[in-house]
C-alpha positions as CSV (number, residue, x, y, z in Angstrom):
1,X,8.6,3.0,5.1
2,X,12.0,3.8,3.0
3,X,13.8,4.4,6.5
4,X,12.7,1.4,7.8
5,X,13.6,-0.7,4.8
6,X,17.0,0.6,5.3
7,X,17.4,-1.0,8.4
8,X,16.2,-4.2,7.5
9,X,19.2,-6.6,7.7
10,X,21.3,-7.4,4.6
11,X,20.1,-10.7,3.6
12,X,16.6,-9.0,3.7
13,X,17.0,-5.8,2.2
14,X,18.0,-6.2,-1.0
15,X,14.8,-8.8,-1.6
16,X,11.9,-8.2,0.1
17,X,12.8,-4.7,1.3
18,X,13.4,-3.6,-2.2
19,X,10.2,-5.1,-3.2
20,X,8.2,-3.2,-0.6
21,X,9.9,0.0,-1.7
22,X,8.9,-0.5,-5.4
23,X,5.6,-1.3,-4.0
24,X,5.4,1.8,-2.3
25,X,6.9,3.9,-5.3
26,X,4.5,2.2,-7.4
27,X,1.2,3.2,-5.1
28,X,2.4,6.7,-5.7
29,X,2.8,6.3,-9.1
30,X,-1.2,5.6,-9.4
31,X,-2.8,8.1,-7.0
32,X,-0.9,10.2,-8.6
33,X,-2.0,8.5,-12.5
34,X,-5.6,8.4,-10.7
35,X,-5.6,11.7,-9.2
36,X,-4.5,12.9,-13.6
37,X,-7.1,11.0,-14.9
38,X,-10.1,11.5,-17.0
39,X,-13.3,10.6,-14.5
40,X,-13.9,7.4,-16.8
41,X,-10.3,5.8,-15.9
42,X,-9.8,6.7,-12.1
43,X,-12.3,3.8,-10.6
44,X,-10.0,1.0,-12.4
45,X,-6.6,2.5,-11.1
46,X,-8.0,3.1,-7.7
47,X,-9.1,-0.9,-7.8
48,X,-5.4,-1.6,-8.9
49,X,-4.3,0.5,-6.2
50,X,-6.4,-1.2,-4.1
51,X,-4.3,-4.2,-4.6
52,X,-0.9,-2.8,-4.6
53,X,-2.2,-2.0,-0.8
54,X,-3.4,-5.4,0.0
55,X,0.3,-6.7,-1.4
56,X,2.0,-4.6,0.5
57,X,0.4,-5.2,3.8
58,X,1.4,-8.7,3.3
59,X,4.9,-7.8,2.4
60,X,5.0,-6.1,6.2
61,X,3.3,-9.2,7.6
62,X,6.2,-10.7,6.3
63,X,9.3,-8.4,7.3
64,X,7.7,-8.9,10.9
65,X,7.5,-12.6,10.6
66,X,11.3,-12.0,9.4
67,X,12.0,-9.9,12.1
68,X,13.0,-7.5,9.5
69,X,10.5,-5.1,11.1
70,X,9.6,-5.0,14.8
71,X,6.0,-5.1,16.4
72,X,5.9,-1.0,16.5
73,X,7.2,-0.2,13.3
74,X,4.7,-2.7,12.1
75,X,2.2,-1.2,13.7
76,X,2.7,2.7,12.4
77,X,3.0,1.7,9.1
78,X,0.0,-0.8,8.7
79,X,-2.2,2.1,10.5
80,X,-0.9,4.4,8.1
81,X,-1.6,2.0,5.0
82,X,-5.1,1.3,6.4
83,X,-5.6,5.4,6.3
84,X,-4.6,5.1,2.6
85,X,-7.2,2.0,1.9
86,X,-9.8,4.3,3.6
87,X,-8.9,7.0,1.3
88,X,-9.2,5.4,-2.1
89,X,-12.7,3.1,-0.5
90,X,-14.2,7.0,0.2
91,X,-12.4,8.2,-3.6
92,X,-13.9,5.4,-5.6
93,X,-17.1,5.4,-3.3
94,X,-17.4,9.3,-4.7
95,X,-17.0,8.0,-8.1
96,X,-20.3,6.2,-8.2
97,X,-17.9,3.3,-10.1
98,X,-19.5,0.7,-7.7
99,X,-19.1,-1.1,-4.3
100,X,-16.1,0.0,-2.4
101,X,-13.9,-3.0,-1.9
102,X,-14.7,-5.0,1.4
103,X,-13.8,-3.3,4.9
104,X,-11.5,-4.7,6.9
105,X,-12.3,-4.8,10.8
């Protein structure tokens, strides 16, 4: 995502692209904080990671909307972000720390 930001144009990258990479430093920062965590704490960062996700899937929406991003890049990187949101459903569904968030189809 961090190459692709960088070819965003100007008027673009300085905003929203430098709000989707702090997005995306910040979803490393908790699976990283979850992966560290006593068994107790790791369901409620995985929930707040959850949402980072769902933030920065709109973000993308948007860079394609801008035409910041084209259609293919858009596409790698949402299937790659959906691969993530997979990830932590199956983590926090190991957990036993209640329902998975919903599936998207």
């Amino acid at each position: 995502m961090l190459k692709r930001v960088q070819q965003f144009p100007r008027s673009l990258r300085y905003g929203l692209g430098r709000s989707i990479e702090a997005r995306t430093e910040t979803l490393l920062a908790l699976l990283i904080r979850a992966k560290y965590a006593p068994r107790g704490e790791k369901d409620a960062i995985l929930r707040e990671t959850n949402v980072e996700l769902e933030v920065l899937r709109f973000q993308i929406r948007q860079a394609v909307d801008l035409k910041a991003l084209p259609l293919n890049g858009h596409l790698s990187v949402m299937e790659k972000l959906e691969a993530v949101g997979r990830q932590v459903g199956g983590w926090r569904k190991s957990l036993g720390g209640g329902e998975p968030d919903a599936q998207r189809k």
